[in-house]
N, C-alpha and C positions, 0 to 999 in steps of 0.2 A: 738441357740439350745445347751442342755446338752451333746448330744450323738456324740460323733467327724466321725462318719458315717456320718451324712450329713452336716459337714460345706462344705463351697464352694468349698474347694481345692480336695476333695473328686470324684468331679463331672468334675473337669478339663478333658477337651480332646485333650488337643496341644497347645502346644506355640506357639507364629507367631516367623518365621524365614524364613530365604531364601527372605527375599522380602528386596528389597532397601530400602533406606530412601529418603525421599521425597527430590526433589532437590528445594531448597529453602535456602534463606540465602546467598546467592552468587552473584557476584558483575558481572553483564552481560554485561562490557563493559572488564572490566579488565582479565577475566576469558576467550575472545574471543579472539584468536591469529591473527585471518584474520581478524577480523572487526578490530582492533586495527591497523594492518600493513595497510589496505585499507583507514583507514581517516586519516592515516598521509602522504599516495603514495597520496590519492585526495585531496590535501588540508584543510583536517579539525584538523591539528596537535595543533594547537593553541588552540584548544577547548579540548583539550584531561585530562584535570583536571577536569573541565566541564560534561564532558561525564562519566568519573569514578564515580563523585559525581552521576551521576544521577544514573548511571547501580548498583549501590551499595544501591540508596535506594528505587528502582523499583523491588530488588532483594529477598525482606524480603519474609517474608513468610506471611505478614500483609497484603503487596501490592498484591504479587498472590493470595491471598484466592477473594480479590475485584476481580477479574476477574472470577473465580469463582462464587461470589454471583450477576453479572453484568449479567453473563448469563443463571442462574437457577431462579432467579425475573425479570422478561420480562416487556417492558414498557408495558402502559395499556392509553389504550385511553381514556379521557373522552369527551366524547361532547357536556354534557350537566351539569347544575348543578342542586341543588336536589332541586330545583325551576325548573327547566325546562329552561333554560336561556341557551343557544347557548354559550358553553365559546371554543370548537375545543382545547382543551390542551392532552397532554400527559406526565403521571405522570412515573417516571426511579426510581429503585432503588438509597438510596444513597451512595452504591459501585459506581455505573455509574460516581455519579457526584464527585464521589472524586476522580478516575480514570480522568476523566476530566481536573478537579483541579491540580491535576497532570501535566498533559501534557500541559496547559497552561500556569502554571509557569517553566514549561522549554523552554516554547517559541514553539512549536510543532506547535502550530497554525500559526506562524509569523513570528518568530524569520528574517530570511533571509530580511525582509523589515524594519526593525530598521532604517537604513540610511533615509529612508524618511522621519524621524520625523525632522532631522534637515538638510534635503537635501544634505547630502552627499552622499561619493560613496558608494556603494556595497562593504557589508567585506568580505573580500577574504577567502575562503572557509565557507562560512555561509550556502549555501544551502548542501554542504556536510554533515557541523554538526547536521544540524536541519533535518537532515535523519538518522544520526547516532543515535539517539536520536530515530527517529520513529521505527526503525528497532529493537532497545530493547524493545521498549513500545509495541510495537504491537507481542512483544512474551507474553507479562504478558495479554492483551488483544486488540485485533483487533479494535471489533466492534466501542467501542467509541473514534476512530479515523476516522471514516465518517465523520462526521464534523469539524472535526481540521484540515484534508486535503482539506477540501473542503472553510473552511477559510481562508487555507493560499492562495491556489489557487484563492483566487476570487480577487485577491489583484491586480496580474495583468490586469485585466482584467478590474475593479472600473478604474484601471488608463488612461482608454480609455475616462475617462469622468471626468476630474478634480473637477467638485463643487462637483459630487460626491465621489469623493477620499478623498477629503477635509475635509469633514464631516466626513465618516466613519475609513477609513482608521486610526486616531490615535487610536478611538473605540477597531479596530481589534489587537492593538500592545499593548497595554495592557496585562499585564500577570496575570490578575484578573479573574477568572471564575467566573459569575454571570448567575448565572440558574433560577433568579428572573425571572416570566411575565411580564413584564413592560415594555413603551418604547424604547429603545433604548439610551433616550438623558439622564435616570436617572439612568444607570447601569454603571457599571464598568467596564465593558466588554462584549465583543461581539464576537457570533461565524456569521457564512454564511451558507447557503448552495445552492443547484440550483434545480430545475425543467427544465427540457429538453420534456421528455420521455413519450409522449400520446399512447393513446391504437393503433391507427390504424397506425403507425407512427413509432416507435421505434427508429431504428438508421437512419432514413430519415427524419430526423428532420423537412425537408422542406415540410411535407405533414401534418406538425402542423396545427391545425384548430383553436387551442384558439386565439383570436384578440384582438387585444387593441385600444382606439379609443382615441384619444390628447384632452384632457380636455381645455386647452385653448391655440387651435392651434397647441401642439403638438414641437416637435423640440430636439436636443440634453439636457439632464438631464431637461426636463420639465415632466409635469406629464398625465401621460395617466389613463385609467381605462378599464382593463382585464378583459376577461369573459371567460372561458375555464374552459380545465382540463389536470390535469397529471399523467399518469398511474404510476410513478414514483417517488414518491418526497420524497427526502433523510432529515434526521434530520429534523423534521416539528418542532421543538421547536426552532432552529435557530432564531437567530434577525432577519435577512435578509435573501431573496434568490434572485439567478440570472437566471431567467425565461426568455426563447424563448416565443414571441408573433409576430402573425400576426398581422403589424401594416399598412396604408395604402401604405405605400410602400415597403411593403415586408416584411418575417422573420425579426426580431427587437430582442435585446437584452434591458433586463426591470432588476432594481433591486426593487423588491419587500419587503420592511417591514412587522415583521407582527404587529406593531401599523401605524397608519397614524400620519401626523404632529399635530391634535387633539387631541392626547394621548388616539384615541381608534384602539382595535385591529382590523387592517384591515379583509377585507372579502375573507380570507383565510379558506375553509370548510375543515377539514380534513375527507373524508369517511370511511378507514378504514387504519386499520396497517398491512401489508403485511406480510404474515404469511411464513417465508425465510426458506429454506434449514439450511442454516447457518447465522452469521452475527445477532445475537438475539438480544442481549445488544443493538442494536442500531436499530431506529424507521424509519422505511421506509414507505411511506404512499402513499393512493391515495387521490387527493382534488379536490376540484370544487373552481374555482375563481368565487365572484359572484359579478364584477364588482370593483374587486381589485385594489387599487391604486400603481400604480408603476411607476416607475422614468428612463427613456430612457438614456440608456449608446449608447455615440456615433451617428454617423446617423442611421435614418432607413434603413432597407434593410441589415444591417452591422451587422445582429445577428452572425451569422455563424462565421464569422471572430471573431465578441468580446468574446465569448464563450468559441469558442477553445480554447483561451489563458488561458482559467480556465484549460480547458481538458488536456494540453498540462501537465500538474503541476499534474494535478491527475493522470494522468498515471506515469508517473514517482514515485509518490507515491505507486501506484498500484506491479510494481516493487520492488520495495524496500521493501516497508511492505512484501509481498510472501516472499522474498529472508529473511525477518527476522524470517517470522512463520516458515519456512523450516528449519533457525538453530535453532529451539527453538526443534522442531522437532526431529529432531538428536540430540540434546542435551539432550534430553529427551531417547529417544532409549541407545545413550552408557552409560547414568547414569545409565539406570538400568540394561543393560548387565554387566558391570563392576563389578556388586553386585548380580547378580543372579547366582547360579549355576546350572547346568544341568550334570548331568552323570560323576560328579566328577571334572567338570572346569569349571569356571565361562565361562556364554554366551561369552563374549568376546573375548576368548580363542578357540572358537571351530569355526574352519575354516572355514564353510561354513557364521557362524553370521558375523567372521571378514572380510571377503567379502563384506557382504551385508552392514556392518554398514562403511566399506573405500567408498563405491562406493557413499553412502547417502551425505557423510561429501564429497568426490569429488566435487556433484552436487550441495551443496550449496555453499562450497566456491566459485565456475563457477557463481553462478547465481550472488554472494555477490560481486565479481568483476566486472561482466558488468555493474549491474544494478549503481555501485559508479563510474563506467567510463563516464557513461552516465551523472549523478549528477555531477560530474565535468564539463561535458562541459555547463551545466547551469548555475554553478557560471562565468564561464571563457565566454562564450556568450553574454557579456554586451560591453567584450571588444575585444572577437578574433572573426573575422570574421568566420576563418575555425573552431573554437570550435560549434560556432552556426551552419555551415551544419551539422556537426556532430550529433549534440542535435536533428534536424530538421529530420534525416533519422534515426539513432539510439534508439532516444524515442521509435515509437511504435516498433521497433526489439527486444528489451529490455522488453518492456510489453508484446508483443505476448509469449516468448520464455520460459522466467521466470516461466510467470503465467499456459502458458499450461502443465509443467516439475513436478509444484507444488502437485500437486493433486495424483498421484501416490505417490511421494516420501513421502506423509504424511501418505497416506495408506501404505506402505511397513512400515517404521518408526512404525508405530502403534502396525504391526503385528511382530514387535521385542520385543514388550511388551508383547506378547498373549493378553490373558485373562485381564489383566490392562489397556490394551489401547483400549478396548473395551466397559468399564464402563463411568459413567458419571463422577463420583468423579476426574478422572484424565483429562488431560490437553490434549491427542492427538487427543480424539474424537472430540473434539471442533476444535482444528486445521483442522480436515479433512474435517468437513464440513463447514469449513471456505473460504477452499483452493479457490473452482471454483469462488466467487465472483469476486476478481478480473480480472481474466480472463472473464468474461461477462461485468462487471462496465464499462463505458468510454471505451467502441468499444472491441468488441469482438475480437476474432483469426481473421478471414477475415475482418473484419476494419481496422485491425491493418496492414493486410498485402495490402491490398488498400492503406492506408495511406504512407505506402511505397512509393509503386510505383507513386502515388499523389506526393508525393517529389519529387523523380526522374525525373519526367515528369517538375516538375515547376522548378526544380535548378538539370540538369543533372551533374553541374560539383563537384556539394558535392559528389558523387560517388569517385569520385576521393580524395576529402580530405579523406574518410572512408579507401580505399584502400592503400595510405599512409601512413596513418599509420598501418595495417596490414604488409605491407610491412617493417618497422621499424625492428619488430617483427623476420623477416626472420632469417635461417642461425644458429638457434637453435635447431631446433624437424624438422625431412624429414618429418613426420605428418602432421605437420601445413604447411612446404612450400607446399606440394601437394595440401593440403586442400585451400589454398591462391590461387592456378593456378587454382584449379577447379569449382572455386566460380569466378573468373572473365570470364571463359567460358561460366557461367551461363547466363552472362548479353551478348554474343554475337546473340541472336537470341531473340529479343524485341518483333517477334510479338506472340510468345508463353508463354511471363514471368507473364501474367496476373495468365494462366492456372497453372504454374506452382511456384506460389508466398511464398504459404508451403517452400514448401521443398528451395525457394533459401532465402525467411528471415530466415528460422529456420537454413539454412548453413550459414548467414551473423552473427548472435547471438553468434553461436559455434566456429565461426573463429576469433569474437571479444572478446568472453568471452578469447581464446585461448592467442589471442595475450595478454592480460593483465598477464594472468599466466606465460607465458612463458618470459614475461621482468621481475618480479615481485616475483611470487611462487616459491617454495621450486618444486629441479628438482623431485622427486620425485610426489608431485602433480601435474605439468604444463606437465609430460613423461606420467603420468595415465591418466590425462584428452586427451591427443590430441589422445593416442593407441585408445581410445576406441570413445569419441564423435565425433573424426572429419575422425571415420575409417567406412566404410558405414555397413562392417560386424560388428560390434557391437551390438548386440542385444536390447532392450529396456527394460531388468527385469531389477533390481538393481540385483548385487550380482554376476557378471558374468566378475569380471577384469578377466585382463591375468598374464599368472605366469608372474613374476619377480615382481611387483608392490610391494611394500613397506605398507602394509594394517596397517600396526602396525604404521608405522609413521603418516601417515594420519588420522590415528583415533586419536593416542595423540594429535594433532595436532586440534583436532575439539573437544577436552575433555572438560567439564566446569569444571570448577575448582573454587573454592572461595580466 
C-alpha cells in the first residue's frame, strides 16, 4: 500500500511482554542439584558423564517439541488393510519413535542387565543410573516409556526360563530401536510388554478365564496355544508380551510373540485402542487371543510368582518416573515465576507464590530421595541380604506414597502458571493428566498397602531391617525421632493394621523419605520437610510452611538452570 495509514504497524495492538521464555535448551541432569547429589549418595556416581551427556541432549528444544508432537498425533489403529486382510497393527507418530530411539540408545530399556551378555556380575549402581536416566526422559515425555519399563522389567522375569532368556534376552540389550513389523529373529531390537488384566478380573488376576492348552504335552518353555482376552494390553506393537493363562494346572505365565516361529504374525486381535485420561503418546489396547501361540516361563501354576517379578521393576519404575514428572513440574512453575511479574515483583518474590513454590520443590525432592533409596536397594539386593527386605517392604511404600502426592502437586504447579498451564501448547497439562497413571498401573493405593502387609506377614523380620535404619537417622530433627516412636506403635496392635494400612504406609514413606534428608539434605530442606510432613497438624494444601523456613533457599535449590 501507497498510504502509510494502513501499513501493518498502523494496526499494531501490543507487544508480547511479561511472559517467560520457554524453558528449553537446558541440560536436565546438570541444571538438577538433588537429582545430581541422589546418584552419587545411591551409587550411580560413575555414570554421571553419562547422565550429563544425556540430560544435555534430551534438553534441546528439538527433543521437547517430540513430546509435544508425541501427544497431539495419537496412535491410530489399523486392523485391516485396504484389501480387507486382518494385519492388527498400530501406526505412532514419528516423534513417538524417535523418542523411543532415544531412550533405547541410552540403554532405558536394559541397560542394568548388560552383565548377562557375558555372564558377569551386576555393575554396581546400574539400576540407579538407568533411573537417572528415566526420571529426565519421562519429563520431556512419559508415555513412550510404557514399553521401555516394561522391557526392562520382563528381563527378570524371561530368567525364570532359561532357553527362553537365551533367545531373547540378547534381543532386549541391544540399543537398536526397530519399529519394523517383522519377526523378531530379523530385527535389531526388541521391546516387551504384558497382558495381565481381564474385564471381570482386574487386580485378581486369579479369576483370569483366558486358557492355554500344551500343544505337545505341554511343560516349562514348551509351546501352548491361548484363547482369551485382555481388558488391558500395554504397547500392542511390542515383539513380545508376558501373558497370565489359565493352563491345566493353574494361573501359568506365557511369553507371547507377536510373529510365531513361521515368520507369521501370531493371532493376536487387537479390538480397540483405549481412549485414557492421560498417557496418549502411548497405545494401550484391548485384544482377543484367538488360539495364540505362547511359550511357558517356568512351571505351571507359577504365573503369580513369574509375573510379579516384572511388577516388582515396574513399580519401581512407576515411582521414579512420578518423582521426575513432579520435578519437571516445579521446574516449570519457578521458570516461569522467576520471569513473571505481578504488582510490581516478579511471582517469585511475592510471598504467598514463594510459599507455595518452597513447599512444591520440598515434595519433590522427598519423593526424589525415597524413590532412589528404594532403587538402591535393588542394585545392592543381588548381594545384601538386608538391602533386599528392604527393596521387598519399601517398593510398594514408595509406589503407593509418591504416586498418590503426585497428582495434586502437578495441579497446584499448574495453577502457578494461570492461564499457561491451562493450554495445550504448554507442558503442565500433560503432566496433570498424566499424573494418576501410575498410581492405578501395577496395583493401585490398596495393592500397594496389602502388598505391604503380604511382606510383613511372609518376612516379619524385614520390619526390623527398615526400622534400623530409621533409627541410623535419629538425634537430628525431635520431628523425626517422635515421628520414628510413633510409627513403631503403629505396628504394636496387628489385628487392626489391615484397617488401618493408609495412614501406617503413608507414615512408613514420610519417615523413610525423612530419614534420607535428614543424613543427606541441606538443614534447611530435611527442618522444612519433617515441621511440616511428619507433623499430623500440617495441612495438605501446598503453600502453608511455617515461619522460620528458608523458602528462598529451597526454591534456588530446585531452580533449572542451563
Amino acid at each position: 500500500m501507497d498510504n502509510p495509514e494502513f501499513e501493518p504497524e498502523a494496526f499494531a495492538t501490543h507487544e508480547v511482554f511479561n511472559q517467560p521464555p520457554a524453558l528449553e535448551n537446558y541440560n536436565l541432569f546438570t541444571s538438577d542439584i538433588a537429582l545430581r547429589e541422589t546418584v552419587a549418595r545411591e551409587g550411580g556416581g560413575a555414570a554421571e558423564d553419562n547422565l550429563a551427556a544425556f540430560g544435555g541432549k534430551i534438553g534441546t528444544s528439538e527433543v521437547i517439541d517430540l513430546g509435544r508432537q508425541a501427544n497431539a498425533y495419537l496412535p491410530v489403529l489399523k486392523s485391516f488393510d485396504r484389501f480387507g486382510h486382518r494385519i492388527d497393527r498400530v501406526e505412532f507418530h514419528p516423534s513417538y519413535h524417535e523418542l523411543m530411539s532415544l531412550s533405547v540408545a541410552q540403554g532405558l530399556h536394559g541397560s542394568p542387565w548388560d552383565h548377562l551378555k557375558d555372564k558377569s556380575e551386576p555393575k554396581k549402581g546400574a539400576i540407579v543410573s538407568r533411573l537417572a536416566g528415566t526420571y529426565m526422559m519421562t519429563q520431556i515425555e512419559s508415555g513412550h516409556g510404557c514399553p521401555i519399563t516394561m522391557t526392562n522389567a520382563a528381563v527378570p522375569a524371561l530368567l525364570f526360563q532359561p532357553s527362553l532368556a537365551e533367545e531373547w534376552i540378547p534381543r532386549i540389550l541391544s540399543r537398536d530401536y526397530d519399529p519394523s513389523f517383522k519377526p523378531a529373529s530379523e530385527k535389531t531390537g526388541v521391546t516387551l510388554g504384558m497382558g495381565m488384566t481381564e474385564k471381570q478380573g482386574g487386580t485378581d488376576v486369579r479369576a483370569n478365564t483366558t486358557h492355554a492348552q500344551p500343544v505337545n504335552g505341554g511343560g516349562p518353555g514348551e509351546e501352548y496355544r491361548i484363547t482369551g482376552h485382555k481388558w488391558f494390553f500395554s504397547a500392542p506393537m511390542c515383539d513380545a508380551f508376558l501373558v497370565l493363562a489359565q493352563a491345566p494346572n493353574g494361573l501359568s505365565c506365557f511369553l507371547m510373540p507377536r510373529f510365531t516361529p513361521d515368520g507369521e504374525p501370531n493371532r493376536i486381535r487387537i479390538q480397540r485402542l483405549k481412549e485414557k485420561v492421560g498417557n496418549k503418546s502411548n497405545a494401550s489396547s484391548e485384544v482377543e487371543f484367538q488360539a495364540a501361540a505362547g511359550w511357558l516361563i517356568g512351571e505351571e501354576g507359577r504365573g503369580v510368582r513369574n509375573i510379579i517379578e516384572m511388577a516388582t521393576y515396574t513399580r519401581l519404575d512407576c515411582a521414579v518416573a512420578t518423582a521426575g514428572m513432579m520435578r519437571q513440574a516445579v521446574a516449570q512453575a519457578v521458570h516461569h515465576c522467576s520471569y513473571r511479574r505481578v504488582f510490581q515483583k516478579h511471582l517469585i518474590d511475592q510471598p504467598l507464590m514463594s510459599g507455595v513454590l518452597a513447599d512444591l520443590a520440598l515434595e519433590t525432592e522427598a519423593a526424589t530421595a525415597l524413590s532412589f533409596r528404594v532403587a538402591r536397594s535393588f542394585d545392592e539386593a543381588f548381594t545384601d541380604e538386608q538391602e533386599a527386605a528392604y527393596r521387598r517392604i519399601m517398593t510398594p511404600v514408595a509406589k503407593y506414597w509418591v504416586c498418590k502426592r503426585a497428582p495434586n502437586l502437578a495441579y497446584e504447579a499448574m495453577e502457578c502458571l494461570g492461564g499457561n498451564g491451562y493450554v495445550e501448547e504448554g507442558i503442565a497439562g500433560r503432566i496433570y493428566r498424566e499424573m494418576p497413571v501410575n498410581a492405578i498401573w501395577e496395583g493401585s493405593g490398596n495393592v500397594m498397602c496389602l502388598d505391604v502387609l503380604r511382606a510383613l506377614g511372609r518376612e516379619p523380620e524385614a520390619l526390623d531391617v527398615v526400622f534400623a535404619e530409621f533409627d541410623a537417622a535419629r538425634g537430628a530433627n525431635a520431628h523425626y525421632d517422635k515421628a520414628v516412636d510413633l510409627l513403631k506403635q503403629q505396628f504394636t496392635d496387628l489385628g487392626t493394621l489391615e484397617m488401618r494400612a493408609r495412614t501406617v504406609v503413608e507414615d512408613m514413606a514420610k519417615v523413610a523419605a525423612a530419614s534420607v534428608l535428614v543424613k543427606h539434605a541441606p538443614d534447611y530442606v530435611s527442618d522444612a520437610f519433617c515441621a511440616t510432613r511428619l507433623n499430623r497438624d500440617w495441612g495438605d494444601l501446598y503453600g502453608t510452611l511455617p515461619e522460620g523456613v528458608d523458602q528462598r533457599a529451597i526454591i534456588d535449590r530446585s531452580r533449572p538452570m542451563a
